[in-house]
N, C-alpha and C positions, 0 to 999 in steps of 0.2 A: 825858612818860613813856610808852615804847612797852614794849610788852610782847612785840612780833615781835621775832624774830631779825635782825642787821644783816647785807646779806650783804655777803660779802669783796669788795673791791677787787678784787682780783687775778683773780677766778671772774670778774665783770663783765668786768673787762676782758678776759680769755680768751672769754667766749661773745662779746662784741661781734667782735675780731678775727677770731674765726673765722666767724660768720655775716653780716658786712656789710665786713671788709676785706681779708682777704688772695686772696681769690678774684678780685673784683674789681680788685686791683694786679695779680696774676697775670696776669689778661686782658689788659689795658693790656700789661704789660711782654712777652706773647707777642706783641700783637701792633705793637707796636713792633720786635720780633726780627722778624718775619716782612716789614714792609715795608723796615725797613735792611739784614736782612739778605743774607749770599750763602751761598750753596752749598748743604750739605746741613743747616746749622742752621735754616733756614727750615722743614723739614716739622716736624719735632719742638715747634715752637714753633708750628705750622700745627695742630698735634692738639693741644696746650696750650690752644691761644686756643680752640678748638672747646666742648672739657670744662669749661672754666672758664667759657666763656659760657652754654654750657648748663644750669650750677649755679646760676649769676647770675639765671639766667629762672626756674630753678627755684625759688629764692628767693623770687624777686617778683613770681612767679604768682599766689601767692593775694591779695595788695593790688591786683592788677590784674582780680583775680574769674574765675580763668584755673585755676580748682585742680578741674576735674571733667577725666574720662576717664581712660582708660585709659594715657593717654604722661604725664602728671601724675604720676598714684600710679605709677609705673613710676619715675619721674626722681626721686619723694620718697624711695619707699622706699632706692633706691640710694643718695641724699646723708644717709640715716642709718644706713646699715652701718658697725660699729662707732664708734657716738659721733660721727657726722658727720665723723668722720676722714678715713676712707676716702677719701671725694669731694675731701679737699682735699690729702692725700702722693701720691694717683696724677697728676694733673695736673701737680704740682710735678715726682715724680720725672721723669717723658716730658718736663719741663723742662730737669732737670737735664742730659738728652744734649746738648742746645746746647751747655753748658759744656763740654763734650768734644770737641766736634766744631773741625776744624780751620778755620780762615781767618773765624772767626763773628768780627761787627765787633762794636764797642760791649761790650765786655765789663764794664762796669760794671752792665750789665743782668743778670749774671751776679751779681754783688756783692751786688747788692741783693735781689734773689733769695733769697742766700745766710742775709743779714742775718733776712731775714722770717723765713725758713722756721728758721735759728736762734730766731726770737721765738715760734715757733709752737709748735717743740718743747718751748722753754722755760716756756711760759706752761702748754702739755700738763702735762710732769711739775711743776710748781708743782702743781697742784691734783687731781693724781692720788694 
């Protein structure tokens, strides 16, 4: 017999996805675009993979005892403008140009992409 509150499902899975996976698939799939790719979808996915890894470290700074100075609290405060959101649709969207851009190979990398960033949104307004 518990006397705490159960928390939802769905809040769990929303804060998991958003602060140990979709950042890190992001990074992956930028930089996947960036070594397969050609032309002009390479940069866009070049400043993807950058922002995303950069959040990733930000992340696992403090488990790595990495969480003093001034580029830390600089890179923290930013990954929690508005509700950690922020840090993760600007990445995405500077993603989203690949998608547009012409002769980009692998577009399935596109798809999946598409998929998350659907699951991200959706998980958002679930528990908004």
């Amino acid at each position: 017999m518990s006397f705490l509150p159960e928390p939802d499902p769905v809040v769990l899975a929303f804060l998991f996805y958003k602060k140990f996976v979709y950042l890190e698939v992001l990074a992956v799939l930028a930089l996947i675009r960036v070594i397969v790719g050609r032309g002009i979808a390479r940069w866009p996915a070049l400043v993807t993979a950058l922002m995303a890894g950069g959040a990733v470290l930000t992340t696992f700074a403090p488990a790595a005892g990495l969480n003093q100075g001034p580029v830390y609290v600089s890179a923290a405060q930013m990954m929690a403008e508005g509700g950690g959101m922020a840090a993760l649709l600007v990445p995405s969207a500077v993603f989203l140009i690949c998608s547009i851009t012409p002769r980009a190979r692998w577009r399935s990398i596109d798809a999946l992409h598409a998929l998350m960033l659907a699951v991200l949104l959706g998980l958002w307004w679930w528990t908004s």
